[in-house]
N, C-alpha and C positions, 0 to 999 in steps of 0.2 A: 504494500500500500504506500502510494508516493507520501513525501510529508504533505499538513495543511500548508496550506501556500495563505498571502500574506496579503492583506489586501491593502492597495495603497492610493491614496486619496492626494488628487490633485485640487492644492485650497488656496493658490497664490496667487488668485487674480483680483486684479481692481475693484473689479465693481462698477466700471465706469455708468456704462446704461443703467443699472440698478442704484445705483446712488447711493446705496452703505452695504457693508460687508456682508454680501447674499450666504458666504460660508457662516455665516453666525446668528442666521434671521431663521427664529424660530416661524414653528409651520403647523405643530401641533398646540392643543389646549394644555397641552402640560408643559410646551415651553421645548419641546424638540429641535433641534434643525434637520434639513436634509442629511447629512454628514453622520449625526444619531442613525437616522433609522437603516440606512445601507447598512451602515456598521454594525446593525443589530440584524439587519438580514444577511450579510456574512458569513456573522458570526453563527446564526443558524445552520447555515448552508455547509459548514465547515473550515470557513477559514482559520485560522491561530492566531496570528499577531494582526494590527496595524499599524499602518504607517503613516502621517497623516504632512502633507507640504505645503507650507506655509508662505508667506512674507514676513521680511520684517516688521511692516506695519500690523501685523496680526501675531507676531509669537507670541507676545506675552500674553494676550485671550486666549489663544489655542492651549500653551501651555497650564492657564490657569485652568481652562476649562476641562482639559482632556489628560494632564500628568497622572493625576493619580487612576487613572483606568490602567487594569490589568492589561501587559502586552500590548501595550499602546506607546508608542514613539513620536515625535516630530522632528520634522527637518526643514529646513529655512532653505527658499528657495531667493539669494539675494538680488538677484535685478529678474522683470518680467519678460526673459528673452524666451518663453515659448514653452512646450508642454512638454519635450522631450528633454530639455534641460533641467524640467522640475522631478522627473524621471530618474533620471540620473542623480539629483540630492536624494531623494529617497533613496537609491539602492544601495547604500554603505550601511542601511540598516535590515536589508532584505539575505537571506541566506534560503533559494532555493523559488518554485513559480510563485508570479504576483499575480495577482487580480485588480485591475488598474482602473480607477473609474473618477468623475468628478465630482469637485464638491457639492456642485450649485443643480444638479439634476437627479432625479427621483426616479429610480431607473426599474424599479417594482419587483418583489419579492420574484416572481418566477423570472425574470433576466436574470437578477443575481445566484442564484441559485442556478441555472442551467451554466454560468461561466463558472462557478465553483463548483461543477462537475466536472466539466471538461477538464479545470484543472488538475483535481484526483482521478479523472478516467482515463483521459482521451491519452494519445498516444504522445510517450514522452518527448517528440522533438517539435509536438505542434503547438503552433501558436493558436490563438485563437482568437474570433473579436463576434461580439454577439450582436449581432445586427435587427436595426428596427425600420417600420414601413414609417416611407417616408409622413404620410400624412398623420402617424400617429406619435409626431416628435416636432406640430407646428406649435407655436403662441399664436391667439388673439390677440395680443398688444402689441405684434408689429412682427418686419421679419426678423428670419437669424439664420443662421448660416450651417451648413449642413455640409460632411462627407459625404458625397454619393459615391457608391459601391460596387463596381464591376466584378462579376467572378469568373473564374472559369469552367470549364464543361463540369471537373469534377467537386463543385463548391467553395474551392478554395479561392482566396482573395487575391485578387488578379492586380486593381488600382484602386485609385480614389480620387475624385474631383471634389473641389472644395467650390463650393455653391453658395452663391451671398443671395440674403436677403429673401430668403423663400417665404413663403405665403399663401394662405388659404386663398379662392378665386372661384367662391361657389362652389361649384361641384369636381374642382381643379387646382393643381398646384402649382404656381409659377415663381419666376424668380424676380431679381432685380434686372434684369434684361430683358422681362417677358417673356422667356422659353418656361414653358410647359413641360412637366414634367410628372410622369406616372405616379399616381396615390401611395400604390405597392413596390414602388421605387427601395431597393431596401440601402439604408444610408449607419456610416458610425455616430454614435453619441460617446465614443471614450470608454466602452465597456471590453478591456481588452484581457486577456490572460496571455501572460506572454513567461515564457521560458526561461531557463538561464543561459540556455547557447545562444538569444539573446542579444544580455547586457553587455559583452563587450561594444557590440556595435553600437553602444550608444558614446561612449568612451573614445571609441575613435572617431566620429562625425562630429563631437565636440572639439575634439584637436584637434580638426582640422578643417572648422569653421571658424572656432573664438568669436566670432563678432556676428549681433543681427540675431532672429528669430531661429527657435533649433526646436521643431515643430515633432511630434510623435508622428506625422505623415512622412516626413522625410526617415524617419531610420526604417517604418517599415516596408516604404517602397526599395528603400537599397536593400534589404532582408530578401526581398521577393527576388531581387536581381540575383542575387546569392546563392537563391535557391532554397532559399525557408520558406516556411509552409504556413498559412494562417487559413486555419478553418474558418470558415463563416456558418455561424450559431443563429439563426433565424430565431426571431421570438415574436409574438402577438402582444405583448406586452405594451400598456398604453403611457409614453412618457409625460411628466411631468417634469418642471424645473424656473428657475429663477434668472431671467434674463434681464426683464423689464420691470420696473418697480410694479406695475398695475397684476404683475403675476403673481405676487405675494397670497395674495386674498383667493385665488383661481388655483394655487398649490394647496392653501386652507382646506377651503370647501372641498377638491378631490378627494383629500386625505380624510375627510371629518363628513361621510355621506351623510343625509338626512335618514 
């Protein structure tokens, strides 16, 4: 039986569009954040440790809030150069598969739970990323931007186009360009399992960028060139998340049905 793998939470972003710390805005009546309940569905599903990557402008919350939880770690990701560089501050606390996913989104017990499978199941040299239909990962309070997901014959993750500004259009989903684009389009939200043969290649793409955005698209496109394997994990799973301040209240109510 492989070990629990490690779930690690990217929590170092701005906040710009939302306007205060989305990693710290509670969602529940008892005062949860998003960050809470993954972690609590996780930790269901199997995982052991987490990891949790911050800013500076947020250690000392993070720390105060989450130190003394059992198996719980943070790491400070110091300038906002992108998702695979916050990647990489976590992993000097990771020993063995992570479960990688973000702070500010609601990713629903059965995603989590199908990638903390595949991490104890699936085949030891695969990656894997649990993919959602496009229409069921929009906001009403405006677009946002989306990996869209090409695969290949046998499932596995072929590419990814990064898509601005997508949006509901009736019975339709377009973008900031006006292409159209299929409902069941299946697209990432950052729910990845990824391996240890891996983390080197995050290590070298750092050294030999240094400077500028160092995105989790870019090491698993070079992975794929490589020749690594990223299964694509289908889920019906409906997302929620924290983009626009007016989503706050629309994450509420999901969470707290009548």
């Amino acid at each position: 039986m492989p070990a629990a793998p490690t779930l690690l939470v990217l929590a170092a972003g701005r906040s710009t569009r939302f306007g205060r710390p989305k990693q710290l805005e509670p969602v529940t009546t008892d005062g949860r954040t998003l960050i809470d309940l993954t972690m609590a569905d996780a930790v269901a599903a199997g995982c052991h440790l987490a990891v949790l990557v911050t800013s500076p402008a947020l250690e000392s919350a993070f720390r105060g809030k989450y130190s003394d939880r059992p198996r719980t770690s943070i790491a400070v990701q110091q300038e906002p150069t992108g998702t695979a560089h916050a990647v990489l501050q976590g992993l000097a606390n990771v020993d063995g598969t992570i479960v990688v996913v973000n702070g500010d989104d609601h990713y629903g017990r059965e995603a989590v739970a199908a990638a903390v499978h595949h991490a104890l199941n699936g085949a030891e040299f695969d990656h894997a990323l649990v993919g959602y239909r496009l229409d069921r990962t929009l906001s009403p309070s405006g677009g946002v931007n989306r990996a869209v997901c090409t695969l290949d014959a046998h499932g596995f993750l072929a590419s990814m186009q990064e898509v601005t500004g997508i949006r509901s259009d009736g019975n339709t989903v377009v973008d900031e360009t006006g292409t159209r684009w299929e409902k069941d389009r299946m697209v990432s939200m950052n729910l990845w399992i990824l391996r240890p043969s891996l983390f080197p290649l995050f290590t070298e793409l750092a050294d030999a960028q240094r400077r500028g955005e160092f995105g989790l698209p870019e090491v698993v496109q070079a992975a794929i060139a490589q020749g690594q394997r990223f299964r694509v994990i289908p889920t019906e799973a409906q997302w929620t998340g924290l983009t626009f301040a007016a989503d706050a209240d629309l994450v509420r109510r999901s969470l707290s049905p009548e």
